[in-house]
C-alpha positions, 0 to 999 in steps of 0.5 A: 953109365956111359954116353955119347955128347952129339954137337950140331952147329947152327949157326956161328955163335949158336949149337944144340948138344944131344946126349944120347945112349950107346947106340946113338938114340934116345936123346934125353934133357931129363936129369941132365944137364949141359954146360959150355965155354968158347976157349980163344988163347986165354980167354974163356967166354961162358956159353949160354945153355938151355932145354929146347923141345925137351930133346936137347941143349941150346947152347949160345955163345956171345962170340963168333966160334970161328976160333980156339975150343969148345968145352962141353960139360955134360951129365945124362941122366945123374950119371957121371959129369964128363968134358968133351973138347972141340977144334973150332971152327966146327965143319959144316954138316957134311963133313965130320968133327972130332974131339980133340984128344984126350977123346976122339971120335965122328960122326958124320952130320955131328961133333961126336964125343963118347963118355 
């Protein structure tokens, strides 16, 4: 059951994460679920994620995401959890964001990552 993980930054502590089939579509909350940590050197910080508008995940961080990796855990719809990372500081909307290896991949507007 393969998918892809969307990051949109809102702003500097706040993302949405959209899980979404192969063509890019279909974003879905249902029997999913998103899990998220802001990594700076050693230090991990839990980011805060829920549900919003039964499309995608909120997530907040208590810290600034200017710094350090994002680790994305995610599980659409009871398939298989995967972890997806991100370089911080994330691009602004026009410019495109990759995961860091051992995944890769873009998406213009969006932080992409392919399960």
């Amino acid at each position: 059951a393969n998918f892809h993980t969307e990051v949109v930054k809102v702003n500097s502590k706040k993302i949405q994460v959209y899980l979404l089939d192969l063509q890019f579509k279909n974003p879905t909350v249902q029997n999913s679920d998103v899990t998220g940590s802001h990594y700076i050197g050693h230090s991990e910080y839990k980011l805060n994620c829920r549900v919003k508008k039964k499309k995608f995940f909120e997530c907040i961080s208590k810290t600034e995401l200017t710094e350090g990796h994002l680790k994305i855990t995610s599980r659409r719809n009871e398939a298989t959890t995967y972890d997806a990372f991100y370089p911080l500081p994330l691009r602004l909307a026009e410019k495109s964001n990759t995961a860091s290896e051992p995944v890769s991949g873009d998406k213009t507007k969006l932080n992409h990552h392919h399960h």
